[in-house]
N, C-alpha and C positions, 0 to 999 in steps of 0.2 A: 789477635793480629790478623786483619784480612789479608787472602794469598793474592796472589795476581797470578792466575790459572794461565798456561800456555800453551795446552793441548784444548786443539778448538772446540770437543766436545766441551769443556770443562767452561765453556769461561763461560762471565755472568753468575757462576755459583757464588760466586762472593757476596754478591747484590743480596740474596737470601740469605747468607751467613749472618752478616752485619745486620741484617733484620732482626735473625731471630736472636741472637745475643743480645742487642740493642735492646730489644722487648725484654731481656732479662736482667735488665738495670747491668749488664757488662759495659765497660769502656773497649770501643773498637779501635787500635791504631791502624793506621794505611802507613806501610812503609815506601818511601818516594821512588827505589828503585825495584826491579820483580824478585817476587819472593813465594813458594810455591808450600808456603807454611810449615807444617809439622812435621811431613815428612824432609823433609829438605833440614831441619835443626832440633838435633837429639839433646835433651838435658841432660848433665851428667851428675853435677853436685855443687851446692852454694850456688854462686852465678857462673859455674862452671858449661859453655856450651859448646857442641860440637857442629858446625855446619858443612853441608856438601854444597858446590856450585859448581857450573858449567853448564848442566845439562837444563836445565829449568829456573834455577833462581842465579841474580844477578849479586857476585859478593860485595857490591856495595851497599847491598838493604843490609851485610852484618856490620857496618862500617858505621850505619844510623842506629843500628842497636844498639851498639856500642857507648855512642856518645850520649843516646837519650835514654835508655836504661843501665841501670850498673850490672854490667855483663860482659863476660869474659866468652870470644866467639872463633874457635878453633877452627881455621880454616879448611878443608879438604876438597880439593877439584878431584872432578869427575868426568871420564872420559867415555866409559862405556857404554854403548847410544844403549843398551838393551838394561842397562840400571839407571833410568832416569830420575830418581830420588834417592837421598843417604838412608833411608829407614831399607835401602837394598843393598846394604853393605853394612849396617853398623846397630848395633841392638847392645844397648844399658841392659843386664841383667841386674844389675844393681847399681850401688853410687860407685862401686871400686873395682864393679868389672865388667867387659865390654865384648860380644860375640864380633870380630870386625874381619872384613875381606881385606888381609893385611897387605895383599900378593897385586891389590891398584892403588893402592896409595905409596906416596913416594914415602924416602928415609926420615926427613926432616917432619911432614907431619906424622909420622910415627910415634916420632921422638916427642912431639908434642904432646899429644895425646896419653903417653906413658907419663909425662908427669904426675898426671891426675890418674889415672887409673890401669889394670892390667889388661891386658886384652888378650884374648883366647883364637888366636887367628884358625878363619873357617875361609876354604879353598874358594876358586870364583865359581868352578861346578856346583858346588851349595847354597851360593850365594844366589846363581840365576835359579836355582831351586826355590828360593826365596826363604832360608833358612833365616834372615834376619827379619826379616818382616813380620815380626812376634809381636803378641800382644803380652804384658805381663797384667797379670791380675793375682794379687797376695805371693802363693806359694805355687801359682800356675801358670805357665808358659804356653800361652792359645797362638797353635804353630797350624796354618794348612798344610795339610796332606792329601791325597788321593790313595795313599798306599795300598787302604782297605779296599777300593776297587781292581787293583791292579794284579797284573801275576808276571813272575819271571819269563821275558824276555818279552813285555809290552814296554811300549819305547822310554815314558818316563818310571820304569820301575828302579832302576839301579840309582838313580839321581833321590827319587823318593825314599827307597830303602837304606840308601849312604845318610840322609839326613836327618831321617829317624832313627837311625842308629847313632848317630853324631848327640841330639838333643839326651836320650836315653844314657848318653853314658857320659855329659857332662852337667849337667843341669841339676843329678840328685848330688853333686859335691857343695851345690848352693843350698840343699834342700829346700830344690823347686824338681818339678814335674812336669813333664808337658803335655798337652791338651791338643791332640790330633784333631782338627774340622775338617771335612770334607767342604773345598770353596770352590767347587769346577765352575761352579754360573758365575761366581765373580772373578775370576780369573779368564773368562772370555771378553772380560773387558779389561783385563791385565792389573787387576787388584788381588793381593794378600791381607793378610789379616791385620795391619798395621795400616791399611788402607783406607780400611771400615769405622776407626774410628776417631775421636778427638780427643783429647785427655783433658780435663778440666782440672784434675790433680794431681798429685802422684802421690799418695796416700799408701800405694803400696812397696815402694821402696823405704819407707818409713817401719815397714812390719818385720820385727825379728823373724827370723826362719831356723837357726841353729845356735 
């Protein structure tokens, strides 16, 4: 699915997306209204999907996924100019459970979202920490940190330190673990680790852990 990039560094990356996929006998869709891709619409199970709009993608591109692929597309608006994609509020640990900034999302998508799965509500102080901005891979959870630079009473240590102690004492009840990177150079361009990548599968929500 090509994005339609709306922070003006970004745009025209699509032009090379659609290339390089193209070159790799992939089918590109272009959705008619903007759509800021991966980050912006989290998988959760079956054709179960969860999207953010407001800040970058337009919810009528879920309106066309909708009716052109068979998928179910949970809506969530987003208000917080400083979370401008749902991969910075809302992270699948697996198909049935979900790390989510519960404290900006209203009652009713709550309630949505609980049908299909649990959710483990993480504060917005972790959230702008970028606590959901995880990668998962098998039984590991690739989380930026800076911690291991930092010392008590340097500005982001307590936000680093709350959120490594948050992943450490929820994530082995999954029997997952998490995988501290040091991402200061990509984070001067305001990217986490959910940022960096694309998913082509998800191959590891498929893999027992306990």
């Amino acid at each position: 699915m090509a994005a339609h990039f709306q922070s003006p560094p970004r745009k025209g990356e699509e032009t090379i997306a659609v290339r390089l996929f193209t070159d790799m006998d992939y089918r590109v869709e272009r959705p008619p209204a903007t759509f800021e891709g991966e980050a912006d619409l989290k998988h959760l199970c079956d054709n179960i999907y969860i999207g953010g709009y407001g800040q970058r993608t337009d919810p009528k591109s879920y309106d066309w996924f909708e009716k052109k692929f068979d998928m179910k597309v949970i809506r969530c608006k987003m208000d917080d100019e400083h979370l401008y994609h749902f991969d910075c509020m809302f992270f699948p640990l697996n198909s049935e459970t979900a790390l989510c900034c519960t404290s900006l999302l209203d009652k009713q998508e709550i309630k949505e979202i609980e049908k299909y799965c649990d959710l483990i509500p993480v504060s917005s102080k972790l959230a702008h920490a970028a606590i959901t901005n995880c990668v998962r891979v098998g039984a590991f959870i690739i989380c930026g940190s800076t911690l291991s630079d930092l010392h008590p009473g340097d500005k982001d240590y307590e936000d680093e330190h709350d959120k490594v102690a948050f992943m450490e004492k929820q994530l082995p009840k999954f029997g997952m673990e998490p995988i501290l990177v040091n991402l200061s150079e990509f984070e001067k361009s305001g990217a986490a680790a959910s940022c960096l990548v694309c998913h082509l599968n998800r191959a590891s929500y498929s893999v027992p852990l306990m």
